[in-house]
Wavefront OBJ file of the C-alpha trace (Angstrom):
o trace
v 86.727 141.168 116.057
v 88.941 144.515 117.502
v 92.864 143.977 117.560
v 94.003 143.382 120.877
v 96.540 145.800 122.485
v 98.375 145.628 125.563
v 99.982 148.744 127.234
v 102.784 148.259 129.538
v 104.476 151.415 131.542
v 105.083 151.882 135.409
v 103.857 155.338 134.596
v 99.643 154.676 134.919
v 99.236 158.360 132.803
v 101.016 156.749 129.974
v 98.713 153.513 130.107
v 94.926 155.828 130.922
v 96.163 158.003 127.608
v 97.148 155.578 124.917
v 94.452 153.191 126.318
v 91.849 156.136 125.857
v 93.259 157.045 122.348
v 93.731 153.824 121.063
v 89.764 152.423 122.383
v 88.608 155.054 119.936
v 90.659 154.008 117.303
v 88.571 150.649 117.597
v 91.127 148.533 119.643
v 90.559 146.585 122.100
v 92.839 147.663 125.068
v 94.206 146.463 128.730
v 97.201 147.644 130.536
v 99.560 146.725 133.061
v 102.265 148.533 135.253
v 105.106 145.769 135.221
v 106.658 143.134 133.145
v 105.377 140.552 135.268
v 101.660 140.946 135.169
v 102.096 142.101 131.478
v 103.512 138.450 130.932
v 100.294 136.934 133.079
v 98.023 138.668 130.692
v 100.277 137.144 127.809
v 99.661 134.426 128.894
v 96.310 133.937 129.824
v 94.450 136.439 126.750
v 97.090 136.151 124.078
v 97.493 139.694 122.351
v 98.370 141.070 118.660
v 100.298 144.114 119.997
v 102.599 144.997 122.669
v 103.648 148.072 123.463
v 106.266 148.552 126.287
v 108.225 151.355 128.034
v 111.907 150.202 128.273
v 112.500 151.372 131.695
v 110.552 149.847 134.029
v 111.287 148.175 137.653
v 112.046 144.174 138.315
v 112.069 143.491 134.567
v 112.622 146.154 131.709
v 111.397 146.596 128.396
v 113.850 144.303 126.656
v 113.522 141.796 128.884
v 109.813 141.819 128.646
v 110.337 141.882 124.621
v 112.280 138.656 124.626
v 110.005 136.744 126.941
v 106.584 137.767 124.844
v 107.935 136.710 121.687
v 109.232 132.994 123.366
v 105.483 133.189 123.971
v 104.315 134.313 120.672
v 107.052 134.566 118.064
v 104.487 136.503 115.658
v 103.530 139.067 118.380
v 104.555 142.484 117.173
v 106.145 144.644 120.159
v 106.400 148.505 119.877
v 109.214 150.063 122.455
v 108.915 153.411 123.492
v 110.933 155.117 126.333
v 112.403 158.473 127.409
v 115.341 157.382 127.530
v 116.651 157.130 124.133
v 120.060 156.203 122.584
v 121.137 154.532 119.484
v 122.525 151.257 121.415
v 119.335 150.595 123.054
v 116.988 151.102 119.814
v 119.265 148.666 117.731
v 119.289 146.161 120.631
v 115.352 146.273 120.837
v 115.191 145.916 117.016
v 117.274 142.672 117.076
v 115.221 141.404 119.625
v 112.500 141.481 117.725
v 111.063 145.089 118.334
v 108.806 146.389 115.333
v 109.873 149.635 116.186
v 110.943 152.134 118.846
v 109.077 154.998 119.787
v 111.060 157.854 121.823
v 109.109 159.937 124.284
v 107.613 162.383 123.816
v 105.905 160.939 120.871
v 102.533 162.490 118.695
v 100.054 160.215 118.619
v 99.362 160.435 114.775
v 102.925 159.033 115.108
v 102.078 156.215 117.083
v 98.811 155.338 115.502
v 100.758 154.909 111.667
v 103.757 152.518 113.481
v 100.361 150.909 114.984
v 98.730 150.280 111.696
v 101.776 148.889 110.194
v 102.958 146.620 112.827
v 99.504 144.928 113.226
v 99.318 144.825 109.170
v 102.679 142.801 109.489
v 100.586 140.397 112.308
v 98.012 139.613 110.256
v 99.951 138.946 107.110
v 102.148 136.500 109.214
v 99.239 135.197 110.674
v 97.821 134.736 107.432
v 101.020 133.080 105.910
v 100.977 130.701 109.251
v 96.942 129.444 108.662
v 98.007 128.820 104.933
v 101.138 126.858 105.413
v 98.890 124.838 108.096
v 95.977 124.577 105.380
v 99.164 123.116 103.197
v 99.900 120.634 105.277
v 96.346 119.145 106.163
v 95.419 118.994 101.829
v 98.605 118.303 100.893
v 99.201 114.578 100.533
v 99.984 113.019 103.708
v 102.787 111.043 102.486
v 105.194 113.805 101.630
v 105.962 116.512 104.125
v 107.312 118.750 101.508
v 106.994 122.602 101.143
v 105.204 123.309 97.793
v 101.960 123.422 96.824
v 102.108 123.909 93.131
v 100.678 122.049 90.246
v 104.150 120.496 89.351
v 104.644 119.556 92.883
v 101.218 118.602 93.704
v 102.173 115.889 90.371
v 105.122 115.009 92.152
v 103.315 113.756 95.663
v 100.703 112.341 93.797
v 103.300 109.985 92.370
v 105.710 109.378 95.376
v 102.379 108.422 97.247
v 101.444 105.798 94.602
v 104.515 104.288 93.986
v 106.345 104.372 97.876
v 105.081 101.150 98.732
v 105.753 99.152 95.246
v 109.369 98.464 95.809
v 110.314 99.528 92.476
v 113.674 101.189 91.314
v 112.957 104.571 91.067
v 115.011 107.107 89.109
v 114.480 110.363 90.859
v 115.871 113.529 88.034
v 115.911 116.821 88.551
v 118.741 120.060 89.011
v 120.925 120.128 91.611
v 119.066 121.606 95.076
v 115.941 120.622 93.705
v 115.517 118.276 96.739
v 116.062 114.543 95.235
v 117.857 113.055 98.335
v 113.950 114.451 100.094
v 112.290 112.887 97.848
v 114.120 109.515 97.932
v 113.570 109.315 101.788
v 110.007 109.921 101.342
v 109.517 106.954 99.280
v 111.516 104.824 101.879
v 109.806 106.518 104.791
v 106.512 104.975 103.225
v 107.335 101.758 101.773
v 107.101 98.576 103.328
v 110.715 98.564 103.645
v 110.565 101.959 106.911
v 111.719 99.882 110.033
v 115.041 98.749 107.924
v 117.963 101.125 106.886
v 118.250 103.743 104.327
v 121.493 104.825 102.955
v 122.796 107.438 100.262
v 126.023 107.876 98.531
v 127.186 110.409 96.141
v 128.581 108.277 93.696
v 130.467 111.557 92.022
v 132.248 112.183 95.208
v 134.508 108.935 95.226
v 136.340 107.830 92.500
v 135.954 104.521 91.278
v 137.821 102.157 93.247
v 137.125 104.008 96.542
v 133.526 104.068 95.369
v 133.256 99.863 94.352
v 134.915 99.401 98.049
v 132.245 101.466 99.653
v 129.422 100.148 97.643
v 130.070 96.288 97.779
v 133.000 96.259 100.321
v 135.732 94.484 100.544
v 138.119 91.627 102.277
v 141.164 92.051 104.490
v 143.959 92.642 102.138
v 142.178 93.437 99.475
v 144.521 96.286 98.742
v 146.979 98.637 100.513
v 145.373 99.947 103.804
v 142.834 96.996 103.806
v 143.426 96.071 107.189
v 139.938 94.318 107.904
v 137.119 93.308 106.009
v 134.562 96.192 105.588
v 131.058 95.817 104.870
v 129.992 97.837 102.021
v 126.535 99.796 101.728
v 124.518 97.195 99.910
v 124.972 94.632 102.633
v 123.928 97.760 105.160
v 120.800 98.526 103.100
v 120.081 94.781 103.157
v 116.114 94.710 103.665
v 116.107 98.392 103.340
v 116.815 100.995 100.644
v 119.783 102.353 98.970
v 119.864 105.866 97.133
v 122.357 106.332 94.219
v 122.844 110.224 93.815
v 124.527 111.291 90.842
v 124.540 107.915 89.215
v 124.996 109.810 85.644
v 128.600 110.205 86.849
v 129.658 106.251 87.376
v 132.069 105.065 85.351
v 131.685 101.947 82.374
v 133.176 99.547 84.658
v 131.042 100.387 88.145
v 128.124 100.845 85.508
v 128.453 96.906 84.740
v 128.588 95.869 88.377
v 125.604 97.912 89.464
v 123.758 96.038 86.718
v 124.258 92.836 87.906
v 123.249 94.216 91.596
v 120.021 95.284 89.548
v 119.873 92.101 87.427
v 120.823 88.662 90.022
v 120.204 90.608 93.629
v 123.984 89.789 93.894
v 127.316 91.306 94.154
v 130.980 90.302 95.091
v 133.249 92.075 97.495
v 136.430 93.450 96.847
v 138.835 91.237 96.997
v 136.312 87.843 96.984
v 135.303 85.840 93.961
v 131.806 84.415 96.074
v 129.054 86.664 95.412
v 126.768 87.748 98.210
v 123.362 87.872 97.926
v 120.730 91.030 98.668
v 117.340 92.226 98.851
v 117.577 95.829 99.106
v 115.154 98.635 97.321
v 117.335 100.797 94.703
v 116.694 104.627 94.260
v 118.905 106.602 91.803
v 119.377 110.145 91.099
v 120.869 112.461 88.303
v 120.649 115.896 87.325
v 122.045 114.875 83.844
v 120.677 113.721 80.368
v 121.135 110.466 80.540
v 119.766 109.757 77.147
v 122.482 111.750 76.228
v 124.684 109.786 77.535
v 123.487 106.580 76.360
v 123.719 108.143 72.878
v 127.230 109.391 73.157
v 128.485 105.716 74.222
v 128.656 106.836 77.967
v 125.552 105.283 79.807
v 124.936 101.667 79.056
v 121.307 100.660 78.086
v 120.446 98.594 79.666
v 121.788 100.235 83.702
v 119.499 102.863 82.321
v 116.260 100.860 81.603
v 116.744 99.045 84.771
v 117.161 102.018 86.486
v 114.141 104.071 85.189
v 111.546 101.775 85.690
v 109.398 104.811 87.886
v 110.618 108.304 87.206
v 110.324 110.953 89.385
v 111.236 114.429 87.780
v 111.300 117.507 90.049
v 110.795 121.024 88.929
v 113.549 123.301 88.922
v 112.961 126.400 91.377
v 111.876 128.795 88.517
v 108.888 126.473 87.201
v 107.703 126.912 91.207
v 107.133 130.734 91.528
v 104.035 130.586 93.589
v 106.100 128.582 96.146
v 109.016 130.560 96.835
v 107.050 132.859 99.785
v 106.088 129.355 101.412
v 109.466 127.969 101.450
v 110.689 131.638 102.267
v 108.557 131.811 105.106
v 109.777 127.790 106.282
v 113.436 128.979 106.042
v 113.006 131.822 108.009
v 111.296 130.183 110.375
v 113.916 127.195 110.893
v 116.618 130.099 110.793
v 114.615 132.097 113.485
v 114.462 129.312 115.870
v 118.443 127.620 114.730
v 119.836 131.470 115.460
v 117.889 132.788 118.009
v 117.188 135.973 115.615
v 114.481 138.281 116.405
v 113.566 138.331 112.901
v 109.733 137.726 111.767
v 108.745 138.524 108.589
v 109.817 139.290 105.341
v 108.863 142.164 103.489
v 106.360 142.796 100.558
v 109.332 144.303 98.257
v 111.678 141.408 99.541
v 109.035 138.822 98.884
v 108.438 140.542 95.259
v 112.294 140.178 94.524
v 112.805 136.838 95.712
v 109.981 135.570 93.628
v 111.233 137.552 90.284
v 114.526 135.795 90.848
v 115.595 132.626 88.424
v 117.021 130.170 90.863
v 120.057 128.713 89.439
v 120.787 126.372 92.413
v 116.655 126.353 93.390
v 116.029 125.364 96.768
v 119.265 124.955 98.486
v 120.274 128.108 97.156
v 117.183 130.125 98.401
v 117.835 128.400 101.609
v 121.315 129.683 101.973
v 119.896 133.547 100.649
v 117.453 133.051 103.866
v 119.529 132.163 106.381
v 122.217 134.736 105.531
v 119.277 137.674 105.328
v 118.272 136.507 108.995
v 121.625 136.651 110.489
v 122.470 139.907 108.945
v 119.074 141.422 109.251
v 119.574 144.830 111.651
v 115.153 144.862 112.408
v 112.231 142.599 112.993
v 111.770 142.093 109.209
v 113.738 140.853 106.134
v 114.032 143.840 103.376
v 115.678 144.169 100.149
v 119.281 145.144 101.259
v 119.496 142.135 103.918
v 119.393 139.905 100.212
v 122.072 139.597 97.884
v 123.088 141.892 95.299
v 121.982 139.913 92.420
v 118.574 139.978 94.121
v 118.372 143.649 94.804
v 119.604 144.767 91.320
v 115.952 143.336 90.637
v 113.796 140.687 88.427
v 115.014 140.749 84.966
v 116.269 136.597 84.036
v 120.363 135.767 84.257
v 119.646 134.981 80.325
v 118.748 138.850 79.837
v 115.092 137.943 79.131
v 112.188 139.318 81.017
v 108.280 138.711 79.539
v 109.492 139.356 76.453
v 111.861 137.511 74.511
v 113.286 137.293 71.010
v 111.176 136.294 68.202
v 107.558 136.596 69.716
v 104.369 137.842 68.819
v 103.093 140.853 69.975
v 100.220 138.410 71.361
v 102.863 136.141 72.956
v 104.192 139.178 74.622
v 101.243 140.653 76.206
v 100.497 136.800 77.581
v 103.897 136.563 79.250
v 103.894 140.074 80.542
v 99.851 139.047 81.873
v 101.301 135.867 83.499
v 104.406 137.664 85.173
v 102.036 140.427 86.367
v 99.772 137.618 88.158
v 102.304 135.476 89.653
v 104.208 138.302 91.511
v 100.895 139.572 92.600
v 100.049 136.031 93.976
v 103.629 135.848 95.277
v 103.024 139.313 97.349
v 99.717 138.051 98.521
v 101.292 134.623 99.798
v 98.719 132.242 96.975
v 95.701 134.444 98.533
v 93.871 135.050 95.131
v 91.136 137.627 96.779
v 94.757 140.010 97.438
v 96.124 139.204 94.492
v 92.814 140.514 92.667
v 92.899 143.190 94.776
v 96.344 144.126 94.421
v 95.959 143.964 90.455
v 92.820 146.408 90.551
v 90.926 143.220 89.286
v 87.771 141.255 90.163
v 88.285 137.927 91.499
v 86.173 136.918 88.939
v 88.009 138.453 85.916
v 91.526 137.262 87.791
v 90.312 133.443 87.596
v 89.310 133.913 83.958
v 92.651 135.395 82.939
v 94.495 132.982 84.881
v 92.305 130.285 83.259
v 93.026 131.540 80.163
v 97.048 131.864 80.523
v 97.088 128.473 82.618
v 98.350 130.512 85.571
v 97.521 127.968 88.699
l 1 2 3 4 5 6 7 8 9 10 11 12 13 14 15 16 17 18 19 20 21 22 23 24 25 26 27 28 29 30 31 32 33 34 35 36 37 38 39 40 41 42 43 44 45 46 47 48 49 50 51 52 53 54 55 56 57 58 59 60 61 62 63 64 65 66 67 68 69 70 71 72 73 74 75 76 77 78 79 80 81 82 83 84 85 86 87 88 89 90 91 92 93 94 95 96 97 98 99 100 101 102 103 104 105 106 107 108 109 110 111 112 113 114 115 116 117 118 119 120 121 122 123 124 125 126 127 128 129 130 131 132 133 134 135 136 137 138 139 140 141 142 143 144 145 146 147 148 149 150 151 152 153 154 155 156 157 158 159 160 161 162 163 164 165 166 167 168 169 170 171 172 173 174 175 176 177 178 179 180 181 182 183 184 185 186 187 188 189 190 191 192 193 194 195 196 197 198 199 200 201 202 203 204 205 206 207 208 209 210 211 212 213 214 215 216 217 218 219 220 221 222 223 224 225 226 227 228 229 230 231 232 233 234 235 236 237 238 239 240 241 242 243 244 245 246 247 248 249 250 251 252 253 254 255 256 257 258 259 260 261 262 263 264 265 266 267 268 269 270 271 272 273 274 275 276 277 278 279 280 281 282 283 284 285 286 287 288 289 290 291 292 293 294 295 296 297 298 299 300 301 302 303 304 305 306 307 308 309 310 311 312 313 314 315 316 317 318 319 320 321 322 323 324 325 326 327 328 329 330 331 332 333 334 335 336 337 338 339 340 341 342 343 344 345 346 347 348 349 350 351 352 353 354 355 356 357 358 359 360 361 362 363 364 365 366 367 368 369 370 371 372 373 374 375 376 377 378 379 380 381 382 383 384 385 386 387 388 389 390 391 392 393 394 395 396 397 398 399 400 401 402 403 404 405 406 407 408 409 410 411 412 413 414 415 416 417 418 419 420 421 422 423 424 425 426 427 428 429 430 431 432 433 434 435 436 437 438 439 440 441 442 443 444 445 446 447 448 449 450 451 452 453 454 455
């Protein structure tokens, strides 16, 4: 089916010549002579490219820009005008423009900014069908983004064990997205109408933290003015999370355990214990084994505690998901901002992939959301990212494909599997590109990535 074009100018010689040149270019073209009607037709034929003279009566080109893309936020818009200047050409470009044209233009001109602005629509197009294909095979229970094999394993399990009311101990990195996890397995347990609560426990030390857990009585201590519930009596029918409960101390450690052990616990300040029916979910991103070793993690907190575990993938482990989450945060950015920014680019996406992810998902939501507020066009490129992104691919650890002490077989595997999961990365999980990209049959791609365990 042709690409549909729209042509908007209060000059009807501009509309009859690009509408002529652009038909036989295989397009499928209609014009109008004001903002207004341009917006009707908008509105009532939906389009894949707009292009728009700037000055124009009762509404100009800028105007016209912002309004389309309220409409269609993936619509690309091409400016042109003979009235050129710097301030107006950055303006349209943070509106959202895919380019600006100046008139007098040549028509081979226009025809390449053409090809690349509606290549841009149907990639983002393509990137918006997959994410919705995500959603309807991914598990219902977890609204996640991800759709590899580690956290395809990782839904499979919330979904089974959400509605046990079993402790869980949820363990994975910091900004690997435990505290998501732990309200998905609330949001579908039995336990959804009642209240869920979270605590840090390595933000408070440890008499702060037993007063906020278990609460206390009036006068239990300087500044104890009234009794205070704490968050176990709050979570009462409901569900508690415990992040970072590798970092309690012996003595908070011992009191949790009887919370675990009797359903019981005594305020501060009280010697009558109180009685609860709450769901616990912990968190750590430490080795609590470790710890249980070294003399710093009793036994048996732990074996209460890790009756279901739920370990999360660091970022790194999740390559082929980084250009859907990529895409999610720029979208959430796009819309928190008001940005006119709507795609990220192929060497952007390339980079962000190659990248290790020390603080995984929160940190390549913060590298998002600073690229689309300092982001100058319509599209994120490689110097809207950090430095340590642009300098390019090779690990923090110095390694690349090829590490110390492997065989020249190893090697060629690694450098195979590297090869394949930028190319998936660049083609957004779209194997046919990826194939393509690699000068490879589809055929001989699924064999290799077979063979390496690539999924």
């Amino acid at each position: 089916m042709p690409e549909k074009i729209l042509v908007v100018d209060d000059e009807v010689k501009v509309c009859d010549f690009l509408s002529e040149v652009l038909s036989q270019e295989g397009y499928q073209l209609e014009t109008a002579d004001s903002g207004r009607k341009a917006l009707e037709l908008l509105r009532q034929k939906g389009f894949d490219l707009l292009i728009t003279d700037l000055m124009m009566p009762e509404m100009d080109g800028l105007r016209l820009l912002e309004l389309a893309r309220e409409e269609d936020p993936n619509l690309a818009v091409l400016v042109i005008t003979g009235y050129s200047t710097v301030e107006t050409a950055v303006e349209a470009m943070k509106k959202g423009a895919f380019d600006y044209l100046p008139k007098p233009f040549k028509i081979d001109q226009i025809k390449v900014i053409i090809d690349k602005a509606l290549k841009q629509r149907r990639l983002m197009e393509e990137n918006r069908r997959l994410r919705q294909e995500l959603k309807e095979t991914r598990p219902r229970l977890v609204q996640i983004i991800g759709d590899s094999p580690a956290m395809r394993q990782v839904y499979r399990l919330v979904e089974k064990v959400a509605k046990t009311g079993s402790t869980v101990l949820i363990r994975g990195e910091n900004g690997t997205g435990k505290e998501l996890i732990a309200r998905a397995l609330h949001r579908y347990s039995d336990r959804s109408q009642r209240s869920f609560v979270s605590i840090n426990c390595a933000a408070l030390p440890e008499n702060l933290l037993e007063s906020e857990l278990f609460g206390h009585t009036r006068g239990a201590f300087t500044g104890a003015v009234a009794a205070k519930k704490g968050l176990f009596e709050e979570a009462d029918g409901g569900t508690i999370f415990l992040d970072e409960i590798g970092d309690i101390s012996p003595a908070m450690q011992v009191k949790l355990l009887r919370v675990l052990q009797e359903h019981e616990f005594i305020r501060v300040g009280e010697t009558r214990p109180r009685q609860v029916d709450v769901r616990v979910l912990a968190a750590t991103n430490r080795d609590l084994e470790r710890a249980m070793a070294e003399g710093g993690f009793r036994p048996e907190l732990f074996y209460r505690l890790n009756v279901i575990t739920v370990t999360l993938p660091p970022l790194r482990r999740r390559e082929g998901d980084i250009p859907l989450l990529a895409n999610h945060f720029l979208s959430k950015y796009r819309q928190k901002t008001g940005r006119g920014v709507a795609s990220i680019s192929r060497e952007a996406l390339r980079l962000l992939s190659a990248y290790p992810w020390p603080g995984n998902v929160r940190e390549l939501e913060n590298v998002i959301e600073r690229a689309v507020i300092l982001c100058d066009g319509s599209e994120i490129t490689p110097a809207d990212l950090p430095k340590e992104l642009q300098d390019g691919w090779t690990r923090k650890d110095g390694t690349g494909p090829i590490e110390a002490g492997m065989s020249f077989k190893e090697a060629v595997s690694n450098f195979q599997r590297e090869l394949i999961l930028k190319a998936l990365a660049e083609s957004g999980g779209v194997q046919a590109r990826a194939a393509e990209l690699l000068g490879l049959k589809r055929t001989t791609l699924n064999e290799i990535m077979k063979r390496l365990d690539v999924q």
